[in-house]
N, C-alpha and C positions, 0 to 999 in steps of 0.2 A: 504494500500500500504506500502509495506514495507520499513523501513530507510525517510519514509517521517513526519517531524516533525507536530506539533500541526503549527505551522506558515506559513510550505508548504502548508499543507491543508488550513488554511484561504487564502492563495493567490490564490492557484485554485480556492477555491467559488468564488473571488472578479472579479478573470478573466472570470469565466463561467458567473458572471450576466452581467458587462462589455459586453460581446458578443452577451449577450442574446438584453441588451439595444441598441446594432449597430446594430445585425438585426431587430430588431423591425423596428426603423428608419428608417434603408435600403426599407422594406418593404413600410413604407408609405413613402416614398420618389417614389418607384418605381410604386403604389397605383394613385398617382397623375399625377406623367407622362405620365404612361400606363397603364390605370387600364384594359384593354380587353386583355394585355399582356397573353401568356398561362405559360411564365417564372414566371410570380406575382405565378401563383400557384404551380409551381416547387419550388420556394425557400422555399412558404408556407409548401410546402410538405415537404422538405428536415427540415425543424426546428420542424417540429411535432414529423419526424422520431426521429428526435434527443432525443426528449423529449419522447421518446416512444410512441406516440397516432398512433399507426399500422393504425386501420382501419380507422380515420380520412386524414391518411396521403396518403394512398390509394387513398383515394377519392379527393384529391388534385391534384394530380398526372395525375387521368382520367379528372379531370376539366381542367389541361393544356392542355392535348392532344385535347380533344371537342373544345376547344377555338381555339388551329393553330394546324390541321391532318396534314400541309406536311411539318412541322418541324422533322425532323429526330433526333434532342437530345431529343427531349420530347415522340418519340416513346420508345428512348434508357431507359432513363429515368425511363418511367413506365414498361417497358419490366424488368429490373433490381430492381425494388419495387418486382416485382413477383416473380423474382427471389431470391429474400432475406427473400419471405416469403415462398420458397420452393411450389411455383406454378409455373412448368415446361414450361407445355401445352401454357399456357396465359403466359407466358414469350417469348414462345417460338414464338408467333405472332407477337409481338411488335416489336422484333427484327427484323423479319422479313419485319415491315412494313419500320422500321427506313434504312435496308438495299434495300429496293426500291425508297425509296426518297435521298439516298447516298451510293450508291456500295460501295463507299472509306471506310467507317465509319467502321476501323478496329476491334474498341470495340463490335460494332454488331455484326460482324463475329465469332469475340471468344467466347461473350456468345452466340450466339445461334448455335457451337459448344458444349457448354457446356449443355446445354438443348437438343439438340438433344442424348449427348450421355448421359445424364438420362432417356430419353424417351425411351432407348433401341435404337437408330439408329446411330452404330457407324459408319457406312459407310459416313453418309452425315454430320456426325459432322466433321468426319476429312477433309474433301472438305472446309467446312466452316474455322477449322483453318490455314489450306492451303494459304487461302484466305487473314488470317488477315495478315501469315506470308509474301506473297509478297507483300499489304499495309508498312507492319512493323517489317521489318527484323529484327531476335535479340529479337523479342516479348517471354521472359522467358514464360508466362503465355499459351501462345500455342503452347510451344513446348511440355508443360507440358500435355496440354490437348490430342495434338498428340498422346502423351506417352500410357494416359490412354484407348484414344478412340481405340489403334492398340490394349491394352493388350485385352479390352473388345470383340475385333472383330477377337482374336484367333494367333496374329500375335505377339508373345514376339519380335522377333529381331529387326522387326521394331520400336515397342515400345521401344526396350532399345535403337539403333540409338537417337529416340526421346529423351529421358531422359536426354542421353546424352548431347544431343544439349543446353538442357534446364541448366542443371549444368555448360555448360560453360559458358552463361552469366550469371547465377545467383547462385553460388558454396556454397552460403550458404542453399539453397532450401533444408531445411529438407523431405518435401513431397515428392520432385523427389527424394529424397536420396533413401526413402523408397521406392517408385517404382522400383528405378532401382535394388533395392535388389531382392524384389519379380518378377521381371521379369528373374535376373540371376536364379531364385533358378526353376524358370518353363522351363528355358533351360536349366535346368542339369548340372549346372555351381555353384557346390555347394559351391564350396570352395571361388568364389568369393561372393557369395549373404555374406557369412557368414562375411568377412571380410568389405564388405559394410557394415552390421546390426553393426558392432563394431565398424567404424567408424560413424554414426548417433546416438549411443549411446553415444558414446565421445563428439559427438558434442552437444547433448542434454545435459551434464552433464555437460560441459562447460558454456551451456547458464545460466543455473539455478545458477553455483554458480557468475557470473557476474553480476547476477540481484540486 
């Protein structure tokens, strides 16, 4: 990491074992209280993830769910492990089940938006982020998805409306930046995609020399 001294780095070690030793803790603290808890194995899973152990963390994950099925974080949960390991399909369930035990559960809605329009099915991802938007008005992250799911589904205007949206609450979004260029340049709107790509270049060049 750059501009971090020899003494910065020994204080991150000193804080990542510090963290490692309070959740440990946490764990048997929460072990004795509630050991049938299906959260005991969500936490377990979230600090394996940490640690990189993928497929044990996995399997943590499925032992929360098995333990309490009509918890809707712990669908969310494991729906979002599969999704982080780029399995759509079985992401794509979880969500689903976590949004039958909680309509509301905005985060279900957007990713299984975002799964649906990997699977190819932009029509029912955009319904989905739809969904999360009236939960969660302001949600940058589905307006973003909108964006994608109109460009995939043949519809640039509506996709740049979307983009749009998405930039206003969140105007640093390099990713919508770049969408909204590539959507101007598929309406024939040369001269703006062009001046978008110059300003996300700027802005890029910006970031790196701050760092």
């Amino acid at each position: 990491m750059a501009g971090l001294s020899i003494g910065g780095t020994d204080q991150l070690f000193i804080l990542q074992k510090g963290y490692s030793r309070l959740a440990a803790a946490l764990l048997e603290r929460m072990a004795e209280i509630a050991p049938d808890s299906g959260r005991l194995n969500q936490v377990r899973a979230e600090m394996l993830d940490m640690e990189h152990h993928s497929d044990q963390a996995l399997e943590e994950y499925k032992r929360a769910v098995a333990k309490e099925p009509d918890v809707a974080a712990l669908h969310y949960a494991l729906g979002s492990a599969y999704w982080a390991r780029f399995r759509a399909a079985e992401a794509l369930a979880e969500f689903q089940f976590a949004i039958r035990i909680d309509p509301a559960h905005y985060m279900a809605h957007y990713k299984l938006g975002l799964a649906l329009t990997e699977l190819n099915r932009p029509r029912e991802a955009i319904e989905e982020f739809k969904k999360a938007l009236v939960i969660q008005p302001g949600l940058a992250s589905a307006q973003f998805g909108l964006a994608k799911a109109y460009e995939r589904l043949g519809q640039p205007g509506v996709g740049l409306a979307a983009a749009d949206e998405c930039l206003k609450v969140d105007p640093k979004n390099q990713s919508a930046q770049y969408l909204r260029a590539q959507l101007l340049h598929k309406l024939g709107r040369e001269r703006e995609a062009r001046e978008e790509f110059m300003r996300l270049r700027a802005m890029r060049e910006t970031s790196r020399t701050t760092r």
